[in-house]
MARBAVEX-726222 format. One record per residue (C-alpha): chain; y, z, x. Coordinates in Angstrom, 3 decimals, m for minus. Layout:
// MARBAVEX-726222
A / Y / Z / X .
...
***
This chain:
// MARBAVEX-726222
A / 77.946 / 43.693 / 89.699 .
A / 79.715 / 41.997 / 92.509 .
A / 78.337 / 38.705 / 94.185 .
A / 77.153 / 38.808 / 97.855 .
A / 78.032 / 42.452 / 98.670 .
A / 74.439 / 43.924 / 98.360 .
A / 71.777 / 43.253 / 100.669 .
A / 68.958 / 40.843 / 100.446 .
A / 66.359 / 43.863 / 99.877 .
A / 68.428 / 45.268 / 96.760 .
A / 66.332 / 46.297 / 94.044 .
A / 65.130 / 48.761 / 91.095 .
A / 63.034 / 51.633 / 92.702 .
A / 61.769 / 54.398 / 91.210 .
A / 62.449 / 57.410 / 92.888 .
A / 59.922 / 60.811 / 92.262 .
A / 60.978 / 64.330 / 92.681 .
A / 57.317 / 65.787 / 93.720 .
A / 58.468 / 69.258 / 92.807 .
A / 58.979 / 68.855 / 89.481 .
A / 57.128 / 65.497 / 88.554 .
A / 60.829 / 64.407 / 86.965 .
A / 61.210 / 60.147 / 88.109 .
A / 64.380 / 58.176 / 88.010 .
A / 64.806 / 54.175 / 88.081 .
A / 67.883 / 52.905 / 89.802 .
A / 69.232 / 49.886 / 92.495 .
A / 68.316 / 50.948 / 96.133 .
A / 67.222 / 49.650 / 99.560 .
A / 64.837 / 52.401 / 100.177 .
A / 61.495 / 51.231 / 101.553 .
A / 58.152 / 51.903 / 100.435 .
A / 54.650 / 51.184 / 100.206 .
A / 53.481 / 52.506 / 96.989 .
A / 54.132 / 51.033 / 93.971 .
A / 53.886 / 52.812 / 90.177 .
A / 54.869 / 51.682 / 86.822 .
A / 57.904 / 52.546 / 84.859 .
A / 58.273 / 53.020 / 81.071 .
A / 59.324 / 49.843 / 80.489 .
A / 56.342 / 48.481 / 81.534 .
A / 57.012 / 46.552 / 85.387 .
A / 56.292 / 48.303 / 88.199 .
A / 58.346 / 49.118 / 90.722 .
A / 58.518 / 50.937 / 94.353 .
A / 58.032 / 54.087 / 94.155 .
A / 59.701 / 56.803 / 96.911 .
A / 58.968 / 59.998 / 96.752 .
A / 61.642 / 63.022 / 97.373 .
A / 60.795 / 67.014 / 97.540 .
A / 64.382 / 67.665 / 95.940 .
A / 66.518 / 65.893 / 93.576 .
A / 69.470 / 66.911 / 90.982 .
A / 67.087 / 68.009 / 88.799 .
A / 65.373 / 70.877 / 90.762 .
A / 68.364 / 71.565 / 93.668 .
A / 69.459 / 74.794 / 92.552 .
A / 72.940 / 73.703 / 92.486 .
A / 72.977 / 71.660 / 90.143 .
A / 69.948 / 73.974 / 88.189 .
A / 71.529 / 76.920 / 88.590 .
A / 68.048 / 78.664 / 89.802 .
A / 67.180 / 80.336 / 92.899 .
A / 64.236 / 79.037 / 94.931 .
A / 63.055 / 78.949 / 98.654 .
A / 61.541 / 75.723 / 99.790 .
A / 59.958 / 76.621 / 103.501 .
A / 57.987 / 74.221 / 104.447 .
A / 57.614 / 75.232 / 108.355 .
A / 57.743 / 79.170 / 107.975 .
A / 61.728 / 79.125 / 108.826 .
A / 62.403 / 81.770 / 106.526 .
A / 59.249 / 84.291 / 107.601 .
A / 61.133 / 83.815 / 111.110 .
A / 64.408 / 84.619 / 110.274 .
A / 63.518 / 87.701 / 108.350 .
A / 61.742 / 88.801 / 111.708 .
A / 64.340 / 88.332 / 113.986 .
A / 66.821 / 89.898 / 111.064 .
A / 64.012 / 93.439 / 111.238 .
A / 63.805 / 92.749 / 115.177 .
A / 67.755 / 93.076 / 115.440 .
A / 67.847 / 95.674 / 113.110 .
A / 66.370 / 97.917 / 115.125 .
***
């Protein structure tokens, strides 16, 4: 890695997918408050993301809804609504 091109708050974080449970370790900024341990022993920060390459269904190859706000109940009723 390069000398003075990353900034000050650089570091190993360990990122969650909370959809699947799956965790990756690698060199971000990201902030956060919680802290967990990684398999090499030293913990780490810990951020936590609802979707990551390993449950996007791109990149699975899956079909899933994630509606968190009831976006998808609303668009099927103004779908029936102009239906009519």
């Amino acid at each position: 890695m390069k000398k003075e091109i990353h900034p000050d708050n650089y570091r190993k974080v360990i990122f969650e997918d909370v959809s699947n449970g799956e965790r990756f370790l690698i060199g971000s900024t990201a902030e956060s408050e919680e802290t967990a341990k990684w398999t090499d022993g030293n913990e780490y920060p810990l951020c936590k993301i609802e979707i990551s390459s390993t449950s996007h269904p791109f990149y699975t190859g899956t079909k899933r809804v994630i509606d968190s706000a009831g976006r998808v109940e609303k668009f099927k009723a103004r779908q029936a609504k102009a239906g009519k």
